[in-house]
MARBA-3410 file (N, C-alpha, C, O; in Angstrom, 1 decimal):
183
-0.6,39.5,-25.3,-1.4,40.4,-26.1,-0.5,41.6,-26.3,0.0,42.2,-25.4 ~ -0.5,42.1,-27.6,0.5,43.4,-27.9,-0.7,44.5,-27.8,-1.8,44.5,-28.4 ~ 0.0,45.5,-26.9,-1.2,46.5,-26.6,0.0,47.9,-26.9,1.0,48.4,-26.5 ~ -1.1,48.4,-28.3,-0.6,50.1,-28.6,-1.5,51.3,-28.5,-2.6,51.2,-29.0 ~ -1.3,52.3,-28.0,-2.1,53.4,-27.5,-1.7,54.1,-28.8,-0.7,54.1,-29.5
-2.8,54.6,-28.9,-3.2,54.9,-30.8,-2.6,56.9,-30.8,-1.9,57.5,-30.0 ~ -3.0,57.2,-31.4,-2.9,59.2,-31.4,-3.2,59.8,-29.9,-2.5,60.5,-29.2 ~ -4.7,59.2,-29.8,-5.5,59.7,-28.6,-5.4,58.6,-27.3,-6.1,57.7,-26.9 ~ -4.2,59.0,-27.0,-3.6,57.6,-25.5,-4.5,56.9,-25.1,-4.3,55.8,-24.7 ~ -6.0,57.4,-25.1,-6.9,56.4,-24.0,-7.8,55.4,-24.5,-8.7,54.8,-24.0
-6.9,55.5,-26.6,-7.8,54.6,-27.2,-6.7,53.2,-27.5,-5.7,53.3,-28.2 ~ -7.0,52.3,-27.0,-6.0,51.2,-27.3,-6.5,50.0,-28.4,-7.7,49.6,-28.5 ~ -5.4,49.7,-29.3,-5.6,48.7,-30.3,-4.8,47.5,-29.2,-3.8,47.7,-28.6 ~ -5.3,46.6,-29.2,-5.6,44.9,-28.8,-5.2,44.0,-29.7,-6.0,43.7,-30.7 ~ -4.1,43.4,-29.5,-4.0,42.7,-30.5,-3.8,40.8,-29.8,-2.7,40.5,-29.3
-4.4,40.2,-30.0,-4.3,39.1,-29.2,-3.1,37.9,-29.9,-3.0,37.6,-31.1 ~ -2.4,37.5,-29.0,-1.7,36.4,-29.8,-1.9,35.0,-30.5,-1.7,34.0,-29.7 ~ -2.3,34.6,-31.9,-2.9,33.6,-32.0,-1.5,32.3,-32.0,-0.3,32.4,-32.4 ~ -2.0,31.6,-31.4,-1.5,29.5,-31.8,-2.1,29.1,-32.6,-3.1,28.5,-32.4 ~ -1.5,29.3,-33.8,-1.6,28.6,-35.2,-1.1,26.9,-35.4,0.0,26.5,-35.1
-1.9,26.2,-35.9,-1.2,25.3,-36.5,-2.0,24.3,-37.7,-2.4,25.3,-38.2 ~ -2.5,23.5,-38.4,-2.7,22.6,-39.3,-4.4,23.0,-39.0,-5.2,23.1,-40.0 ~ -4.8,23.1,-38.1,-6.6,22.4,-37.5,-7.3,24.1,-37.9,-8.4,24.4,-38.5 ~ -6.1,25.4,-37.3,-6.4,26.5,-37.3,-5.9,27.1,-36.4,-4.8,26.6,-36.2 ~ -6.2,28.4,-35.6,-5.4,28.8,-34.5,-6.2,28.6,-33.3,-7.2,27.9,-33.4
-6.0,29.2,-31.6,-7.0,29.4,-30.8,-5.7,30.9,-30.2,-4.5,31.0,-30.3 ~ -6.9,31.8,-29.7,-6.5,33.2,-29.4,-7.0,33.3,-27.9,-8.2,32.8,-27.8 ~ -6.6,33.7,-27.0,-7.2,34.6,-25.7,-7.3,36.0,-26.0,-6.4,36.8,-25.9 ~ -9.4,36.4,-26.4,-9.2,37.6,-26.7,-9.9,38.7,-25.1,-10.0,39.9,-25.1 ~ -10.2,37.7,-24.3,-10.2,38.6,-23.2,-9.5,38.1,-22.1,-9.2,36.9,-22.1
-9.1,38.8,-21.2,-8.1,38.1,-19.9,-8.6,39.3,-19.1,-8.8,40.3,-19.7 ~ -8.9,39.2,-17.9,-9.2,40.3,-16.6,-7.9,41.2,-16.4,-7.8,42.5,-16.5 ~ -6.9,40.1,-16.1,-5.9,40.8,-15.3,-5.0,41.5,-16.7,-4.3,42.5,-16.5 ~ -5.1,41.0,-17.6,-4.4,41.8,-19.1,-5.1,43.0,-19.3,-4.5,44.0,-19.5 ~ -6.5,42.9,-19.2,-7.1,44.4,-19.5,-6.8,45.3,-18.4,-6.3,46.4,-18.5
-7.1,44.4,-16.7,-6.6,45.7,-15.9,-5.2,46.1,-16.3,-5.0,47.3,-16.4 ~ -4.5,45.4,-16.4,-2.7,45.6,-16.4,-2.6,47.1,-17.3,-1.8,48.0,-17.1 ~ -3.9,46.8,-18.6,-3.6,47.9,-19.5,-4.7,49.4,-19.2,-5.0,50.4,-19.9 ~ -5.0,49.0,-18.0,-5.8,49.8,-17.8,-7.3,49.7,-18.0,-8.0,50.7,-18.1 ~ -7.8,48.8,-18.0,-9.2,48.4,-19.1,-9.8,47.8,-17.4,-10.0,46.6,-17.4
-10.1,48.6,-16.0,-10.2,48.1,-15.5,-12.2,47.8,-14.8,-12.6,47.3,-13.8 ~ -12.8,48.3,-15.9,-14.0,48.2,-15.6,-14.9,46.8,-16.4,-14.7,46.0,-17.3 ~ -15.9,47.1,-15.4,-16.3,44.9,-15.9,-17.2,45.1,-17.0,-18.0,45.9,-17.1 ~ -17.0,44.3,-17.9,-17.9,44.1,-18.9,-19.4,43.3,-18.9,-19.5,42.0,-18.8 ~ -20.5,44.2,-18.9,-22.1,43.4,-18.6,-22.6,43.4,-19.9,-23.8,43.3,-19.7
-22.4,43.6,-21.0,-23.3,43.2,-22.2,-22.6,43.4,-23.3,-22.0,44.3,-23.8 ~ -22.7,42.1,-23.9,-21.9,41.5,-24.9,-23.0,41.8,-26.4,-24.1,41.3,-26.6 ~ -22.2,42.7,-27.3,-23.3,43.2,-28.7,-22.7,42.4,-29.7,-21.5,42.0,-29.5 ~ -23.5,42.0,-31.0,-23.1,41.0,-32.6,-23.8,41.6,-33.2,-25.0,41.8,-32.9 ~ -23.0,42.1,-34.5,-24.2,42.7,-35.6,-23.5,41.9,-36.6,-22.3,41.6,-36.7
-24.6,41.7,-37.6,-24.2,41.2,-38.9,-24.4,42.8,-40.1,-25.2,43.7,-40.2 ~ -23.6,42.7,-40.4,-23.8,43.9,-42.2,-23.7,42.9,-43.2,-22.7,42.1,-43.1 ~ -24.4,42.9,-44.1,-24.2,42.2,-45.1,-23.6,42.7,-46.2,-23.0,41.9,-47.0 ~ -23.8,44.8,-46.6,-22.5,44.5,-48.0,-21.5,45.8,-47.1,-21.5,46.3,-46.0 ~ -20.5,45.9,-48.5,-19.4,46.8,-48.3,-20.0,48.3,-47.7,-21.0,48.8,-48.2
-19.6,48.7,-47.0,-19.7,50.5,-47.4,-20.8,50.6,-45.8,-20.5,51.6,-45.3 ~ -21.7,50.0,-45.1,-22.6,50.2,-44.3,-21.8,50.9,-43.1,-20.7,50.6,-42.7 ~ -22.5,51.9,-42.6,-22.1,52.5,-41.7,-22.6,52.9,-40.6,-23.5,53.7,-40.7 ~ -22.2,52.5,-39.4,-23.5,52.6,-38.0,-22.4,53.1,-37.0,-21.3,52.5,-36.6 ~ -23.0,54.4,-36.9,-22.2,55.3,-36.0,-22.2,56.7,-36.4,-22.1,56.8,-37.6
-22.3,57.7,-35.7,-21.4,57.1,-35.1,-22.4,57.6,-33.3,-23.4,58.3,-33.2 ~ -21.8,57.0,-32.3,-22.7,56.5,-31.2,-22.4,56.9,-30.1,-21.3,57.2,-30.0 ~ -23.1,57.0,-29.0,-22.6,56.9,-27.9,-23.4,56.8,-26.5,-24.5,56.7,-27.0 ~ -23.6,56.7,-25.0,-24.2,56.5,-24.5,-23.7,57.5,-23.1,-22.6,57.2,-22.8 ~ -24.4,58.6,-22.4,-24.1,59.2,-21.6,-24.3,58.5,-20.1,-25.0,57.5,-19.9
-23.8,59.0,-19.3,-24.3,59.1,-17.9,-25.2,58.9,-17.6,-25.8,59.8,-18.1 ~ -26.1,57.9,-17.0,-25.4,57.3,-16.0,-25.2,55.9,-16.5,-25.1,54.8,-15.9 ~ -25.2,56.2,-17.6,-25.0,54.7,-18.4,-23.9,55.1,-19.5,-24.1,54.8,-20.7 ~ -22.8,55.8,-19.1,-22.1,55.6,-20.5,-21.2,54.1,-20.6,-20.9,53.4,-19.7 ~ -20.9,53.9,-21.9,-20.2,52.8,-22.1,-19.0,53.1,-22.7,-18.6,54.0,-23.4
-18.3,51.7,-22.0,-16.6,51.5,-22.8,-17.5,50.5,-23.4,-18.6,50.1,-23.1 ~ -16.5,50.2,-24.6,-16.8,49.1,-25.4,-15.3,48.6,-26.1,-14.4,49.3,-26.4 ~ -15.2,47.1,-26.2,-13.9,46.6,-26.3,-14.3,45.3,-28.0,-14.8,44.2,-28.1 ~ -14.0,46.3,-29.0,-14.5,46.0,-30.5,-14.0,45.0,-31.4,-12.9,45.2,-31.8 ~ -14.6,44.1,-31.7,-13.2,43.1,-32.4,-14.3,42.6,-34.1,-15.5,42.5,-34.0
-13.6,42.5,-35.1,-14.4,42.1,-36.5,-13.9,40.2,-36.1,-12.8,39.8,-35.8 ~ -14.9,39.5,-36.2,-14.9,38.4,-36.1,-15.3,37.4,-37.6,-15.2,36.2,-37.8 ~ -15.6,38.5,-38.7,-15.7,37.8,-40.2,-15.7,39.0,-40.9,-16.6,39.9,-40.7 ~ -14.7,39.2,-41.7,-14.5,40.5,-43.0,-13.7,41.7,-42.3,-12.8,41.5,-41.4 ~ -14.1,42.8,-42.6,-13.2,43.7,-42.1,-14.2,44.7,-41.8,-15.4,44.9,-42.3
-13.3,45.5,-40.8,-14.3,47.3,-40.7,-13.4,47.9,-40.8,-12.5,47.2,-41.1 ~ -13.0,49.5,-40.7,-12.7,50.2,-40.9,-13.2,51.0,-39.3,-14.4,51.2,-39.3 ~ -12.5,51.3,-38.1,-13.0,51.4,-36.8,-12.6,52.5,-36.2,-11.4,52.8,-36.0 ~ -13.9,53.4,-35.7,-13.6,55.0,-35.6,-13.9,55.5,-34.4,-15.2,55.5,-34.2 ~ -13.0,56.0,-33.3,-13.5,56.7,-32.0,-13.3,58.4,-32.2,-12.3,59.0,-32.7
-14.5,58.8,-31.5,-14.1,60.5,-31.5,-14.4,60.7,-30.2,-15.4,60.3,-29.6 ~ -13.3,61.6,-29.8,-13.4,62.2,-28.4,-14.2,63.1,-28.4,-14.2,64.1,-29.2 ~ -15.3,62.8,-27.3,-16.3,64.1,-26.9,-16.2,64.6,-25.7,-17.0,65.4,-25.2 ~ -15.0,64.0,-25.1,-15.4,64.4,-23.3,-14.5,66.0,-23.9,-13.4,66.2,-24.3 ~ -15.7,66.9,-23.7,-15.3,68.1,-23.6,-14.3,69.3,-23.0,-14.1,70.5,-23.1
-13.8,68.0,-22.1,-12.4,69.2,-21.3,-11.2,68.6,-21.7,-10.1,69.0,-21.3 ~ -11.4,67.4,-22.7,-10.4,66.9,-23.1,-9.0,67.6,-24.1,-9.4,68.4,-24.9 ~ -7.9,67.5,-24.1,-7.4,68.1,-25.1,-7.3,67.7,-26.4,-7.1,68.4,-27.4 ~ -7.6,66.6,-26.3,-8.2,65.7,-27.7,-9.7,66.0,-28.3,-10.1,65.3,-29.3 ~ -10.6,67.0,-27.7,-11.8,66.7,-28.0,-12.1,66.9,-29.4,-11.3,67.6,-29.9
-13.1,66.4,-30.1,-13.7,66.0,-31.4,-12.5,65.8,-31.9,-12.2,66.7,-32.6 ~ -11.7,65.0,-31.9,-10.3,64.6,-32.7,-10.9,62.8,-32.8,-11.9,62.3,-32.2 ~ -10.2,62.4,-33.5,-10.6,61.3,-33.6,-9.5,60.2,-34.4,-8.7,60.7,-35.1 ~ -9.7,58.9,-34.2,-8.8,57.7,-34.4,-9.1,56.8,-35.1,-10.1,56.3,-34.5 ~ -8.9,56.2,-36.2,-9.0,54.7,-36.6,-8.4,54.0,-36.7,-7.2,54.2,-36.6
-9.2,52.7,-37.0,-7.8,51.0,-36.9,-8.9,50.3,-37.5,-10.2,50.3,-37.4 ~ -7.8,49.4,-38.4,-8.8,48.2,-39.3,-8.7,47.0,-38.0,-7.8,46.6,-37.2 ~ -10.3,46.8,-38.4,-10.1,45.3,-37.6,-10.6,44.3,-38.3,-11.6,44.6,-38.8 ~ -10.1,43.1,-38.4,-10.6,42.1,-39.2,-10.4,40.7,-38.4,-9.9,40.3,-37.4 ~ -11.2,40.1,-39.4,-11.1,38.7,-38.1,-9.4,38.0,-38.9,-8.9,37.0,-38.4
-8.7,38.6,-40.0,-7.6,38.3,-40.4,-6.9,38.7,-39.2,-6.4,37.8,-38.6 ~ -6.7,40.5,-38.8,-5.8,40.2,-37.9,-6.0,40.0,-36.6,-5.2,39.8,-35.7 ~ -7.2,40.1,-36.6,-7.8,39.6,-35.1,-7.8,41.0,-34.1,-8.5,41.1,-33.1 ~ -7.3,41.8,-34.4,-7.1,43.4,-33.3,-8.4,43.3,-33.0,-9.2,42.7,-33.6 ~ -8.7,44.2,-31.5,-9.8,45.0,-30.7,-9.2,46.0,-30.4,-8.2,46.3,-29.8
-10.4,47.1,-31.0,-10.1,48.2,-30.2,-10.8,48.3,-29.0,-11.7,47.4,-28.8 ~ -10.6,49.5,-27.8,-11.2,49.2,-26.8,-11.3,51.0,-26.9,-10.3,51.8,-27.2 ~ -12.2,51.4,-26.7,-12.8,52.6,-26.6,-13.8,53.1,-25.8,-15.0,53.2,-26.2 ~ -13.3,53.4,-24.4,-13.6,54.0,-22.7,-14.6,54.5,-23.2,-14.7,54.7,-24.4 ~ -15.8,54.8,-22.0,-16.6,55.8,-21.8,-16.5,57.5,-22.6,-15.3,57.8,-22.6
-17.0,58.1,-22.9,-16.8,59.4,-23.2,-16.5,59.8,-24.5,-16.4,61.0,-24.7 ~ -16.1,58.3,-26.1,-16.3,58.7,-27.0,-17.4,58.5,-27.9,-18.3,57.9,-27.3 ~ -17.8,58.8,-29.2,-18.1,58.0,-30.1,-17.5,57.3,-30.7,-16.3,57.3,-30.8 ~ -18.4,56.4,-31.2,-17.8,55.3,-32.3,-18.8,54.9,-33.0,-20.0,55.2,-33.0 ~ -17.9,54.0,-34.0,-18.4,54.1,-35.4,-17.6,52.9,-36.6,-16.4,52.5,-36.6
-18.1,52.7,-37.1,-17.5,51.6,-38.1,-18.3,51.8,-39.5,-19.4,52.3,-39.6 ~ -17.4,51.4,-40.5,-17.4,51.6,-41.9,-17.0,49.8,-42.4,-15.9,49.4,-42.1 ~ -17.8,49.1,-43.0,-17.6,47.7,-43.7,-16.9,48.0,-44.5,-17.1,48.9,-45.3 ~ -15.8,47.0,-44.4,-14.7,46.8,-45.8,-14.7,45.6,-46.4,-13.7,45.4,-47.2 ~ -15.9,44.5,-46.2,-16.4,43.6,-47.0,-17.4,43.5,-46.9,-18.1,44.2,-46.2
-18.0,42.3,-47.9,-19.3,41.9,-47.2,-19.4,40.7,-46.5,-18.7,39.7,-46.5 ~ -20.8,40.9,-45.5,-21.2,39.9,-44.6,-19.9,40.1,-43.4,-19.0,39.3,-43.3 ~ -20.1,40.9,-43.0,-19.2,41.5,-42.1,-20.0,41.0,-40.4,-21.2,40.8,-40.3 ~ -19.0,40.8,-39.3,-19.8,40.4,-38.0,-18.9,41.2,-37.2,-17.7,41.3,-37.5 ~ -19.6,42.0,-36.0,-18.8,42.5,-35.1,-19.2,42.1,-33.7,-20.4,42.2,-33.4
-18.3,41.8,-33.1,-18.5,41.8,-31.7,-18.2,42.8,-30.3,-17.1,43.3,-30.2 ~ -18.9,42.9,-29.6,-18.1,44.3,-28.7,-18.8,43.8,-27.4,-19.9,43.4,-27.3 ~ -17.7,43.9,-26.4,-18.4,43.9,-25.2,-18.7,45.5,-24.6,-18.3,46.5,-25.3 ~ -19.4,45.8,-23.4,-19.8,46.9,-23.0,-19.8,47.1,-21.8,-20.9,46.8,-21.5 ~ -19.2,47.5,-20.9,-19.0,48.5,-19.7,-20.7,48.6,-19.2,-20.9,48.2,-18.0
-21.4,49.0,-19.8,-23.1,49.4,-19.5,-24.0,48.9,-20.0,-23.7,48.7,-21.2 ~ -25.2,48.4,-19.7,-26.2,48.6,-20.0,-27.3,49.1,-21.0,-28.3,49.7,-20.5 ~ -27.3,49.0,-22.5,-27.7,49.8,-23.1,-29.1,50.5,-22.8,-30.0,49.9,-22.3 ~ -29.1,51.7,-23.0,-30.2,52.4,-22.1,-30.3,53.7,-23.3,-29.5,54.6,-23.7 ~ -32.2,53.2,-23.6,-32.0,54.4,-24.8,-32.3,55.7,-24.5,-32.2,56.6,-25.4
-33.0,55.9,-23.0,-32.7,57.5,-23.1,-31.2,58.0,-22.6,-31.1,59.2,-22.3 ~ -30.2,57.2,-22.6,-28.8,57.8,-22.9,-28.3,57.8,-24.1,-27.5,58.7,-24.3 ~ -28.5,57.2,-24.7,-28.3,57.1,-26.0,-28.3,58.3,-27.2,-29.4,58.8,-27.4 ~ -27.4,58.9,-27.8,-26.9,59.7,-28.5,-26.5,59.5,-29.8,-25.9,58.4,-30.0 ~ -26.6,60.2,-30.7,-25.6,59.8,-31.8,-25.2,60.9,-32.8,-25.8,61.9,-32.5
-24.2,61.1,-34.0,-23.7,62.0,-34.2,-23.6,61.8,-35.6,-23.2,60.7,-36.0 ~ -23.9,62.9,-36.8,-23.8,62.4,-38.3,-22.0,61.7,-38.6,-20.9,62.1,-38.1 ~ -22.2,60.7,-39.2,-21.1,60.2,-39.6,-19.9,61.1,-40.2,-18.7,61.2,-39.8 ~ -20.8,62.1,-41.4,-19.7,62.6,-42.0,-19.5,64.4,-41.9,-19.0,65.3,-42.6 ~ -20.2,64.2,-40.3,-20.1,65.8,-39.8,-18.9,66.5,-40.4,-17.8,66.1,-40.1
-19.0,67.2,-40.9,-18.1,68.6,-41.0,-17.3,68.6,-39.9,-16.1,68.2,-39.9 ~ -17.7,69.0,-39.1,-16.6,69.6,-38.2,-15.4,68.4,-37.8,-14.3,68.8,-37.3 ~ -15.7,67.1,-37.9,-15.1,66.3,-37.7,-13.9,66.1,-38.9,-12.7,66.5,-38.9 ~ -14.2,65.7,-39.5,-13.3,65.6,-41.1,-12.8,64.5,-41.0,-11.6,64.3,-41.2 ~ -13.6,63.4,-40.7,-13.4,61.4,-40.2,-13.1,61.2,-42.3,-13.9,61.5,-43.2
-12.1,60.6,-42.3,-11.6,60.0,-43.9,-12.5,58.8,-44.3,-12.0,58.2,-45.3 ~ -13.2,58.5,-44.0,-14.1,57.5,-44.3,-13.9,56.5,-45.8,-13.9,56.8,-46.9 ~ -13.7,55.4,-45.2,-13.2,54.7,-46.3,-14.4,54.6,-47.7,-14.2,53.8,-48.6 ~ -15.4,55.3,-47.7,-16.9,55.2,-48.5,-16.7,56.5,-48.9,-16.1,57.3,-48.3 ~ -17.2,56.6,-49.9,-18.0,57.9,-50.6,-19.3,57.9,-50.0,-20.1,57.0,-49.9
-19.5,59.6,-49.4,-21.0,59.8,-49.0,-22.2,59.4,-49.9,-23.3,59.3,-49.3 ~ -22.2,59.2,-51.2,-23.2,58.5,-51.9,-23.2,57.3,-51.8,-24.1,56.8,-52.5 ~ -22.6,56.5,-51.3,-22.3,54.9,-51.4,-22.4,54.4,-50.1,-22.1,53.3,-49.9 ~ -22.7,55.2,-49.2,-22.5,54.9,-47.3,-23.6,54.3,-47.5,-24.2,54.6,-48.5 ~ -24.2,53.4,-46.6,-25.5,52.4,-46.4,-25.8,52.6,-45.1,-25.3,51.9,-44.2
-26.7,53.6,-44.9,-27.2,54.2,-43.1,-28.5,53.7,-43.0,-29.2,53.6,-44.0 ~ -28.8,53.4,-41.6,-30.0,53.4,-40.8,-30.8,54.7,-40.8,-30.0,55.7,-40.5 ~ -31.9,55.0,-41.0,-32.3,56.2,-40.5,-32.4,56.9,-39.7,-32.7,58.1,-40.0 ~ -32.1,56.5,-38.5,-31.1,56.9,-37.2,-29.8,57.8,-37.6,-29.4,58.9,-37.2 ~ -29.3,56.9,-38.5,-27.5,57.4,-38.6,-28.1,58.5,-39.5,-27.7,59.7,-39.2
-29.1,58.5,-40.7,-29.3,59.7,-41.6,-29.3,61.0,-41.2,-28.8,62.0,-41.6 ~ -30.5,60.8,-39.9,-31.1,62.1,-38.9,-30.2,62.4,-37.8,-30.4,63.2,-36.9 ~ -29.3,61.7,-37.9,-28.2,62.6,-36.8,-28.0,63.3,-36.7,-28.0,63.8,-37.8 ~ -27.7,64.6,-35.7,-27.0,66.2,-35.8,-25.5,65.7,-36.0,-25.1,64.6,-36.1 ~ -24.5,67.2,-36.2,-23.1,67.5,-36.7,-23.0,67.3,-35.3,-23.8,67.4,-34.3
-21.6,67.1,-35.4,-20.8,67.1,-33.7,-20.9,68.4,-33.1,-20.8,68.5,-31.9 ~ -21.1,69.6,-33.9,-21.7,70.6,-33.1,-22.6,70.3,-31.9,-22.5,70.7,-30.7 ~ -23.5,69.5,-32.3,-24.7,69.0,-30.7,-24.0,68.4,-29.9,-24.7,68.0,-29.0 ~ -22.8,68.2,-29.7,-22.0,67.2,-28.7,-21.9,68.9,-27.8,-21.3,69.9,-28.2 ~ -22.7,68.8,-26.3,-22.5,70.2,-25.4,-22.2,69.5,-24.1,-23.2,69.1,-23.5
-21.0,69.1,-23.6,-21.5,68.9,-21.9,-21.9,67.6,-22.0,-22.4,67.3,-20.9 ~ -21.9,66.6,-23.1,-22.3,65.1,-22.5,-21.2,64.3,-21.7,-21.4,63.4,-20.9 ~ -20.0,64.8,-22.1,-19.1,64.0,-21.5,-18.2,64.9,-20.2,-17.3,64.4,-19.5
END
């Protein structure tokens, strides 16, 4: 597996090696001892799938505190996303900075994004599937979330704010301003 540590060191792009031939390929997209090797050494207990059906939909951006925060290890399994972590651990020197990586089931990458950020994804087709494993428990009074196209952030979003397709969740979000002390 080729493993690159992105801007923000503690966010890693995953890239699994496929065996291609005539039928199709087969990939190993999780291994124990690969993820500890790369540091990814916490266990994964809940495995998430969302379907989007057109271009432009955007859910995120997210996160889950103490005593339930989550890593999450991200992979597009049909179409593409456009895939966004922002640091909130607030003593960070990275904090509200943030990272993206296309994932597609073309090239197969996962990102893997520890405890302590948000995330977020933007569809770059349609009928888009994502898969993520998770570190925790989803638990909704930890549960957090943050406006996509907060200001203070300045995330390049592959959409125009008129053309984004949000949940009403994602609409009523606060700016990353409300990120105080969760991480």
């Amino acid at each position: 597996m080729q493993i690159e540590r992105l801007a923000i060191p503690d966010i890693l792009l995953l890239t699994p090696r496929r065996f291609a031939d005539a039928r199709g390929f087969f990939c190993e997209t999780y291994n124990i001892r690969t993820m500890a090797d790369a540091g990814i050494a916490q266990p994964f207990v809940q495995d998430n799938h969302s379907l989007s059906r057109q271009r432009g939909v955007i859910r995120g951006l997210h996160c889950q505190l103490a005593p339930h925060a989550q890593g999450k290890l991200v992979r597009c399994t049909r179409g593409a996303i456009w895939d966004v972590a922002v640091d909130a651990r607030q003593d960070s020197p990275s904090f509200g900075q943030w990272v993206a990586a296309e994932l597609s089931a073309e090239n197969g990458s996962q990102l893997w994004i520890p405890p302590g950020f948000l995330h977020g994804f933007c569809t770059l087709s349609e009928d888009v599937e994502v898969q993520y494993k998770c570190t925790d428990l989803w638990d909704r009074d930890c549960e957090r979330s943050v406006r996509w196209d907060s200001a203070e952030l300045a995330i390049a979003w592959p959409v125009a704010a008129g053309e984004a397709i949000l949940s009403d969740k994602d609409v009523e979000a606060p700016g990353f301003s409300a990120v105080r002390d969760w991480f």
